[in-house]
C-alpha positions, 0 to 999 in steps of 0.5 A, a space after each residue: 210621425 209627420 206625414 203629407 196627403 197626396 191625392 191622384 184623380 186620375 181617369 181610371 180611378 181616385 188614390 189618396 198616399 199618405 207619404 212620411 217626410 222622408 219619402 215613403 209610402 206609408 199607406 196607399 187606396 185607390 178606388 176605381 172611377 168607370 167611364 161611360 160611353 153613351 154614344 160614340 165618341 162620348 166620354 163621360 164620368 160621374 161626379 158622385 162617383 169622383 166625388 165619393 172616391 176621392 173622399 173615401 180613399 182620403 179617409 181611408 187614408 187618414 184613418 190608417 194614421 195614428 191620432 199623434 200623427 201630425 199631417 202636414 199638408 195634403 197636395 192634388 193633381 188631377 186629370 185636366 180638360 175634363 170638366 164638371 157643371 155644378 150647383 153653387 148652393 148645393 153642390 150638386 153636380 148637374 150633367 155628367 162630367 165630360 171627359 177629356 177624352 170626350 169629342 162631342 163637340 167636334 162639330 161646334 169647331 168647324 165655323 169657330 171665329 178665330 184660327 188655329 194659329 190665332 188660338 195657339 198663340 193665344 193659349 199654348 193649345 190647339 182647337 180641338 174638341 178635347 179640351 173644356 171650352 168646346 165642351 161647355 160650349 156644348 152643355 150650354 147648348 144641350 143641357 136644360 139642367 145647365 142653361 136652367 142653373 145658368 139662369 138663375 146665377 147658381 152656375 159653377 164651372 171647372 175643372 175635377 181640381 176645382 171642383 173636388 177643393 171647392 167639395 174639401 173646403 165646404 164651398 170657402 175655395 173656387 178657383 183653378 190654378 194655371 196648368 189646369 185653367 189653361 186646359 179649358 182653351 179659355 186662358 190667356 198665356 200670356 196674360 194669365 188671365 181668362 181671355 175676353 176673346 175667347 170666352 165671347 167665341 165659347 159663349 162661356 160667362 166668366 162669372 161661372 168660372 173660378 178664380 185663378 190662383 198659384 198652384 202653390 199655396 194655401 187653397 183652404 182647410 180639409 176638416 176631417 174629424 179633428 184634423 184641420 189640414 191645409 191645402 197647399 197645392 193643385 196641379 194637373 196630372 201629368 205636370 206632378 209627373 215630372 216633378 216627381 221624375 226630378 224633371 229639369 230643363 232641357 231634359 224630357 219625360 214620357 208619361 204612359 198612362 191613359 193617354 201618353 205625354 211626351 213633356 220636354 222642360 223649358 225652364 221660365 222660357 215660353 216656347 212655340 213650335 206649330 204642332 206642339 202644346 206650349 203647357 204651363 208646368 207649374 207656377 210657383 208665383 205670380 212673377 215665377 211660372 215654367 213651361 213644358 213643350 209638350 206632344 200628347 197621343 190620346 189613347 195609351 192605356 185606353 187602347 188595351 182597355 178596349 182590348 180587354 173589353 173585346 177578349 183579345 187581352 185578358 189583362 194589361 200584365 200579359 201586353 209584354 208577354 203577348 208582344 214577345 210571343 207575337 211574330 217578328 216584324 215583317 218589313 213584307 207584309 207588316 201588321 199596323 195599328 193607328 191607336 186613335 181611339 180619342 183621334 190624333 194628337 200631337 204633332 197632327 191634331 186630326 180628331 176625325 180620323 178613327 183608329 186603323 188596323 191594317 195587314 190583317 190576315 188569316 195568319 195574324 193572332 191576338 198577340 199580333 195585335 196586341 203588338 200593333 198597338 204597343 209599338 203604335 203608341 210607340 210610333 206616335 211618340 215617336 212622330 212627336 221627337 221628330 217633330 221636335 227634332 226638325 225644329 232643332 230641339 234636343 230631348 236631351 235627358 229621357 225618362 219614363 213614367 207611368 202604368 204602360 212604362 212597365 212594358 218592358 216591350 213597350 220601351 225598347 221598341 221606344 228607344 230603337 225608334 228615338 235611337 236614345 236611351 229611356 230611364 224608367 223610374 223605379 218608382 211608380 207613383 210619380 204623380 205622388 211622388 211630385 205632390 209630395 215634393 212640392 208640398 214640402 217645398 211650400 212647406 219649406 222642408 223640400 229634399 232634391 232626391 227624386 225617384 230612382 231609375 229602374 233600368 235604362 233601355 238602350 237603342 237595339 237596331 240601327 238608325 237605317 232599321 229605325 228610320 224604315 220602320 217610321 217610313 213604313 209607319 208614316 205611310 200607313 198613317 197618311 193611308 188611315 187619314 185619307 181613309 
């Protein structure tokens, strides 16, 4: 049998899939990755703890195999803006990895030297403390097992991406290739290079950060065993995503997961909208890269994480259950949920303004609350559509991916409110499944069938139903912000 390695480091866990040429899953482990919070606000992993996860589940992975089992390639996605500090001799990580999630460094942003627009132009992102440059900005500071390293020229400094294929091929690959580069607030879109101006504003020395590279290509050697297995591609997360939701142009993919990702394709073409992230979604060569216009709300999942942590959901499976249960929306004294556990993202980029609950009542139930937030995620991408919409941007064609899109509750409150229609994929592993169609396009055997549609949600209130639900949602929110 030939088979490809697609590997997904994700927030909540490592899963290495072992996928034939036809498509199927021959064998899938995951190992879970813990997040830790030593301060609030902090968001932080363990390298070992990625490091070792990832390796382990590869292994896993490979051992399932026959010894006459040819693997072809092994492809990564990871998740993107968190960041590793590392040693280039020992390969030892030296603080711990901050998340993407993490706003420590909020308050190194308030005299920062160059606009919003200025960075925006410049990057495709916004300045906020969740992206990588603020961070690295902050450990440069903080960290005397960084400033020590830094000093003696022994400093390393990426993405998990970078870090992990640095790991896999002995130290022989540094580099990051531009969806997750542009990540770290330091990468010039236009140039595809790191940008002099910002790494001077970070203080980031450019001789600790790696080489940019195509995501697509060879990235060097995995040896395990006897197996030799060449890398040939790395990409961030949510753009592996897409291309396994057959992602085209002009057409959208809502991405539920930790956070939720509402990516709309625009071919080769680099568009702006105040408001919205221009991201780089794959670049296939130096002369061939694509975009997305993409809006992000920073807590999805994380939100019923912390519902389970407090007692009020006993798991992620019992979210639609529990919204159904819950009472009817009442336009006379409805309950509001602002999930901002990471601040707001698109189209707003507040990371000051906290997560809100209002319409609280003695009469109000955990299954209320669980509804609150299932349709707050619901509104935020919302906000987001509409805020592509007053641009005169269509959404055209819109699927759903992700852990969350199982919440059958969760998409019809989505479709009632972009009034359109939502195909969830039946297939969940699409971060897999994308992996696994462009390494057999490097490998030159790609196949055009893409995951399947599960089932397509259809609009079930009216536009009038639909736009005073966001009027009162608007409301809320300008309340939650002066707050």
């Amino acid at each position: 049998m030939d088979c490809l390695l697609a590997l997904d480091q994700g927030s909540s866990s490592s899963r290495a899939l072992s996928i034939d040429t036809k498509g199927r899953v021959v064998f899938s482990l995951s190992s879970p990755l813990n997040t830790y919070q030593p301060k609030m606000g902090w968001m932080e992993h363990h390298g070992r703890e990625i490091l070792s996860g990832s390796k382990r589940v590869l292994e896993r992975a490979l051992a399932h195999l026959s010894p006459r089992d040819e693997v072809l390639g092994l492809g990564l996605a990871t998740q993107r803006s968190t960041v590793v500090f590392w040693d280039a001799v020992t390969g030892e990580v030296v603080c711990p990895v901050i998340s993407w999630q993490d706003g420590r460094a909020a308050e190194l942003l308030e005299h920062f030297p160059l606009s919003q627009e200025e960075v925006h132009q410049k990057t495709g992102l916004y300045l906020t403390p969740y992206y990588s440059a603020p961070k690295i900005q902050w450990a440069l500071q903080h960290s005397a097992p960084v400033k020590k390293l830094l000093d003696h020229g022994r400093l390393r400094i990426g993405p998990i991406s970078t870090y992990l294929i640095w790991h896999l091929t002995q130290g022989d690959i540094f580099g990051v290739e531009p969806t997750l580069a542009q990540r770290m607030l330091l990468f010039n879109l236009e140039s595809a290079t790191w940008d002099d101006q910002l790494l001077k504003a970070f203080g980031v020395p450019k001789e600790c950060l790696p080489e940019i590279r195509c995501s697509l290509g060879f990235w060097g050697t995995f040896r395990q065993g006897k197996r030799k297995i060449p890398i040939l591609l790395t990409l961030g997360d949510q753009q592996a995503a897409a291309a396994g939701s057959g992602l085209s142009m002009g057409s959208s993919l809502i991405n539920y997961g930790t956070g939720a990702f509402l990516l709309l394709d625009t071919g080769n073409q680099r568009r702006h909208i105040p408001g919205l992230l221009t991201s780089v979604s794959i670049q296939r060569s130096r002369t061939e890269t694509h975009y997305f216009l993409e809006g992000t709300v920073n807590s999805a999942a994380s939100c019923f994480d912390w519902l389970s942590h407090l007692g009020i959901l006993p798991s992620a499976k019992d979210i639609h259950a529990y919204c159904v249960k819950s009472k009817k929306l009442s336009f006379a004294s409805p309950l509001w949920a602002l999930p901002a556990l990471g601040g707001l993202g698109a189209p707003r980029w507040d990371y000051r303004t906290r997560t809100t609950l209002s319409g609280l009542s003695s009469q109000s139930s955990r299954e209320d609350i669980v509804r609150s937030f299932t349709e707050g995620i619901a509104f935020l991408i919302s906000d987001i559509a509409d805020h592509l919409r007053r641009h005169d941007v269509s959404l055209g064609p819109i699927r759903a991916s992700g852990g969350l899109s199982r919440v059958d509750y969760l998409l019809q409150f989505q479709a009632d409110l972009l009034q359109a229609n939502m195909a969830r994929n039946r297939e969940k592993e699409a971060t897999a499944l994308g992996i696994f169609h462009l390494v057999l396009e490097q490998l030159g055997m790609a196949k055009k069938s893409f995951t399947s549609v599960d089932k397509v949600f259809k609009p079930g209130i009216s536009p009038k139903e639909a736009e005073g639900l966001k009027n009162g949602w608007r409301k809320f929110v300008e309340m939650a912000q002066k707050n």
